[in-house]
N, C-alpha and C positions, 0 to 999 in steps of 0.2 A: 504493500500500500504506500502512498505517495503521501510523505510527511503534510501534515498542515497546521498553519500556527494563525490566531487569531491576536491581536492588540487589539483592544480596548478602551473605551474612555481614557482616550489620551490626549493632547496636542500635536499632533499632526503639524509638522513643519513642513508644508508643501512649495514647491516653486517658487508663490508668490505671496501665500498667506499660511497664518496660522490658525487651524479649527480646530474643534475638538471630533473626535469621530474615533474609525478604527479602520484598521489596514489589515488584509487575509493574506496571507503568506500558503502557498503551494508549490511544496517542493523547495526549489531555488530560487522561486521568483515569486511577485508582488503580484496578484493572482486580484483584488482589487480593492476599493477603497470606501470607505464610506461616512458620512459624515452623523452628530448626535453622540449625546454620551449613552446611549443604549449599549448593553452587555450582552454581547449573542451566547445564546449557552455551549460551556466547553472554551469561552475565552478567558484571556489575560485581563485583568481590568486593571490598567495603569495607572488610574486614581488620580489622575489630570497629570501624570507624567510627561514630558515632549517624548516622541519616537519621531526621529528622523532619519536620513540617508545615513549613511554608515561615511567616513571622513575621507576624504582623497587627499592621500600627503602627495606633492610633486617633488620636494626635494628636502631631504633630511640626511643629514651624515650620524644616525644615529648609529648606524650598522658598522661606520668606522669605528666611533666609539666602543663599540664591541669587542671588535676584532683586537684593538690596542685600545685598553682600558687606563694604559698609562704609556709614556713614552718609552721605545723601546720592550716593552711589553706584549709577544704577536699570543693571542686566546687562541685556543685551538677554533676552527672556522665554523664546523657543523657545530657546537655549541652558543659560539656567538651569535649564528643563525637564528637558532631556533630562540634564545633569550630574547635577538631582536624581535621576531616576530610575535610574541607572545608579549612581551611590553606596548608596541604598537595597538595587538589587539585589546589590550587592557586600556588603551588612552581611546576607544572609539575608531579610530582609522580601519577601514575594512581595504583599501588601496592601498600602494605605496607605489614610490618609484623611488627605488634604493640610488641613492648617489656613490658613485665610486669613482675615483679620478681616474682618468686614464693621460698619460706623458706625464714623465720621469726624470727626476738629475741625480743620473747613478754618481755622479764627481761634486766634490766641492764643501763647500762648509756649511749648508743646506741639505746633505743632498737626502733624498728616498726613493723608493723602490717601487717599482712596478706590481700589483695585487689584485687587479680589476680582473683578469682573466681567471684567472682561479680559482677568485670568492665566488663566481657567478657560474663557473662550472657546479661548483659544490650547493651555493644556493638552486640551481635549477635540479640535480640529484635529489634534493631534499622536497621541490616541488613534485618531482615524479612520483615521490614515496606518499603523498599526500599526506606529509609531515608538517607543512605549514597551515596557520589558520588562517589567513590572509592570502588577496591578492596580491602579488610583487611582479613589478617590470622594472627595467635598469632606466638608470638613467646617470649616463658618461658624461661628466664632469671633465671636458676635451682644454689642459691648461696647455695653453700657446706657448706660455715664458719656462718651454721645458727640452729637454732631449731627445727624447722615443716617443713622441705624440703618434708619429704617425705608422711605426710599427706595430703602438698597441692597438689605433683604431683598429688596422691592418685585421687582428686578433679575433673583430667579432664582425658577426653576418644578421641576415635579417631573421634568423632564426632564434639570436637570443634574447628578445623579446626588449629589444633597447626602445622605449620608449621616446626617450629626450635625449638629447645632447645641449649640452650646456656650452659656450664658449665663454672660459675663465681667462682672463687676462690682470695676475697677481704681481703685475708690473710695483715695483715699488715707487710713489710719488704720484699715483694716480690711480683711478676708479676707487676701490674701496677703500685703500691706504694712500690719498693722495696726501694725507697727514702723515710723513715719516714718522712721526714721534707715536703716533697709535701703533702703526707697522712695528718699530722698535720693542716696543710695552707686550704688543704679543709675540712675538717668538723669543723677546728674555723668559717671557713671563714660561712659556709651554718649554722652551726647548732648553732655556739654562745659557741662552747666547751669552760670550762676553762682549764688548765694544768692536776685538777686532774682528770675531766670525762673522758680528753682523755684517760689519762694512763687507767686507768679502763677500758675504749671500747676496748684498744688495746691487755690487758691481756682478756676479755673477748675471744674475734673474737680469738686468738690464741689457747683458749683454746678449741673453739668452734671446730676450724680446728681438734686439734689433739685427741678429743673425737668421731666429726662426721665425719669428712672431706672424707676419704677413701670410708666409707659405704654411704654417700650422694652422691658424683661422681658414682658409679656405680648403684645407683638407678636413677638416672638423667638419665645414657647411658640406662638404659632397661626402663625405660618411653619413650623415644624419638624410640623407636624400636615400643614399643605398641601404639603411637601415630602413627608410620608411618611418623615420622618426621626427618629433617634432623639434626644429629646432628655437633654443630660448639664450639669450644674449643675459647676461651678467655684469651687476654692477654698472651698467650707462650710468655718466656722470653728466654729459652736456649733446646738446641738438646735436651737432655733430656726428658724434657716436649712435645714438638711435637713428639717426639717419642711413650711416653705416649699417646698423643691423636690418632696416626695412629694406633695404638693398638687397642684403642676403634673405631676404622671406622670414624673417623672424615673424612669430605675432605673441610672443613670449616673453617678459622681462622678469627677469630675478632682480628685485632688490637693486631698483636704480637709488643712487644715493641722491639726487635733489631733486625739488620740484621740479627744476627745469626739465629734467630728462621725463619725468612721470607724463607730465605734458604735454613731452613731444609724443613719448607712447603713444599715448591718446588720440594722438592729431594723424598718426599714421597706422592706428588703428591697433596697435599691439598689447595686450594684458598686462597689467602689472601685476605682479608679486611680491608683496614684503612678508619680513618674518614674524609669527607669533610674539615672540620673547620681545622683538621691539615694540609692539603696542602691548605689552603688559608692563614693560619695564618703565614706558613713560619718552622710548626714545631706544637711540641704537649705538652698542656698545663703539662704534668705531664712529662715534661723532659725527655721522650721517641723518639724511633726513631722518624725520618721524612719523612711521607708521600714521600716528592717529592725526598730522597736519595733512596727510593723502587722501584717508578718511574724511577730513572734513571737506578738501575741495574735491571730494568726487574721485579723485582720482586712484582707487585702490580695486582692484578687483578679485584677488586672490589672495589668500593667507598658507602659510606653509610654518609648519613648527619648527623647523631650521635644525635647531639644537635642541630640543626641548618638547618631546613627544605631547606630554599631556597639556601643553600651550594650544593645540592648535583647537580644540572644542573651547575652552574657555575664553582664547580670543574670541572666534564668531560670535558667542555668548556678548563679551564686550560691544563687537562691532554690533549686534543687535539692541544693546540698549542706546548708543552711542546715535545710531541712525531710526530709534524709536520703531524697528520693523526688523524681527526676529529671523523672516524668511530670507530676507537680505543679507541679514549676519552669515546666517547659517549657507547661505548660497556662496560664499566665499571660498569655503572650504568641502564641500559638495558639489553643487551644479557646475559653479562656473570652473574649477580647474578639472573636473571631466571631462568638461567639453573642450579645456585647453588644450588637453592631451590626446583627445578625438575616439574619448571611451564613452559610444551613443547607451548602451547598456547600463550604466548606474549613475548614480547622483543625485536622481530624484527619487520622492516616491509615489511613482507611475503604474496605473499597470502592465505587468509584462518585463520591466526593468529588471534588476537584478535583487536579489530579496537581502540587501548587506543594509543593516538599520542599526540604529543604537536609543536606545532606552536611558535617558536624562530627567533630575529634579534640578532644580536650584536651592542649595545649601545660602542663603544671603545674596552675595551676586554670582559664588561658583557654582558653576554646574557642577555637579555628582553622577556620576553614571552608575546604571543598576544592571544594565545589560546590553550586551553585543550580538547583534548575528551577522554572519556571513556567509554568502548565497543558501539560506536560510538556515543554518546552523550557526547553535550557541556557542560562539568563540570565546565570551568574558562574562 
């Protein structure tokens, strides 16, 4: 017989509004919807709980985090794996799109190593096993200011499920650290640099940029075409640059640092992205715009936890009271980066979509989650 799960007297986080009703789950999918606090017999009665989409993260390095939990540190993989995926599914997220860097500086006073190929051979074995409770697709993290960009793209085909490529350019004195002294603060801070490795990393990466940088960036855009992936531009700082990225078919932005670029996004029609943790924090660890100034001029359309898995429900939650209109909030980190990444099958709850939903109260202004499903089983 063919599982079926009924919610009840809930809030219904739909599209466009919030109502109170109930949603039938059959099988894997959203089977249909209905509105009213009536309790059909044999249902869940959620007690004016919200039940929404289930979360789409587009880019989180939590999985790094895993893998080296400290510096120098490598966790065995299938473990890390599976810890990642079971935190994610405990934060809400039924999607992911694992960020993994791909191009490498085996030399130098910076340097690290190549790992994208390996983690994602072992993570898709563990998919096979149907050992994860989550949806995961890759998404390559293509650093230009590197050595092997283009052997590692080399590495992977349209088979392994590479969703995004990212173009990172971790130039020192511009995009995210055009402030050197941030740039400084964090790799003393993580790596233990003294005064002279910095300087040395930073002449390194500079020269990296203006020997590779041009010919990495366009091998990155025509990887992300032979993957059939989407490609999303990083860190824009000024017109200029997002202009560059509309060039190359972006309609993607991670975390442009100023207004100016959010703007231009806009004007050439490409999504923005910021991080969780910056509109909780009040602002952005690397002295970059702020989330919640994007928020207020319109110009945010996606939220990603970055760092910070259980960020990314409680922001929407924010963005929802902040914009007086929940489904909005909540469409940040649901509809509209589903659709960013060209997955028609979830993010809402429609009928026939994918049955991946989470069960939320509000604890004051945090949300509390009580429960998770994915393609209609209980994953938290």
């Amino acid at each position: 017989m063919t599982d079926e799960l009924t919610l009840a007297n809930a809030l219904l986080v739909l599209p466009d509004e919030t109502v109170r009703g109930c949603v039938r789950i059959v099988g894997q999918t959203i089977a249909d919807i209905d509105t009213g606090a009536a309790v059909p017999k044999g249902a869940i009665d959620c007690g004016g709980d919200y039940v929404s989409p289930g979360l789409v993260e587009l880019h989180t390095d939590n999985l790094e985090r895993h893998i080296q939990p400290r510096p120098k540190v490598d966790w065995p993989h299938a473990a890390a794996i599976l810890a990642h995926d079971a935190e994610l599914a405990s934060t809400g997220i039924t999607t992911v799109f694992d960020a993994m860097r791909v191009g490498s500086i085996p030399s130098g006073a910076g340097r690290y190593l190549k790992y994208a190929r390996g983690l994602s051979r072992e993570l898709w074995e563990l998919r096979e096993q149907d050992a994860l409770k989550i949806s995961h697709f890759l998404h390559l993290r293509a650093e230009v200011c590197s050595e092997t960009l283009v052997e590692e793209l080399q590495e992977f085909g349209p088979e392994d499920r590479v969703g995004i490529v990212s173009l990172m350019d971790h130039t020192p004195g511009q995009r995210q650290f055009r402030d050197l002294s941030k740039f400084e603060a964090y790799l003393k801070g993580k790596y233990a640099m003294d005064d002279d490795m910095f300087a040395r990393h930073v002449d390194q990466l500079r020269g990296l940029r203006d020997r590779n940088g041009d010919r990495h960036e366009q091998e990155a855009v025509d990887a992300a075409r032979r993957f059939g992936a989407v490609l999303a531009s990083h860190d824009d700082t000024t017109e200029a640059q997002v202009a560059i990225s509309a060039r190359h078919g972006i309609r993607l932005a991670e975390f442009p640092t100023t207004v100016e670029a959010a703007r231009a996004c806009h004007a050439h029609d490409i999504q923005v992205m910021m991080g969780a943790p910056n509109l909780i924090r009040g602002g952005s660890h690397s002295g970059n715009v702020a989330a919640r100034e994007l928020a207020d001029l319109g110009c945010l359309d996606i939220l990603s936890s970055d760092y910070v898995p259980s960020a990314l429900l409680f922001s929407a939650v924010t963005l929802g009271r902040i914009w007086d209109d929940m489904a909005r909030g909540i469409a940040t980190v649901t509809r509209a980066p589903a659709q960013a990444a060209g997955l028609a099958d979830r993010g809402a709850l429609k009928p026939g979509l994918r049955a991946d939903l989470i069960r939320f109260r509000m604890r004051g202004d945090v949300p509390a989650l009580t429960a998770v499903w994915s393609r209609g089983q209980r994953v938290a």
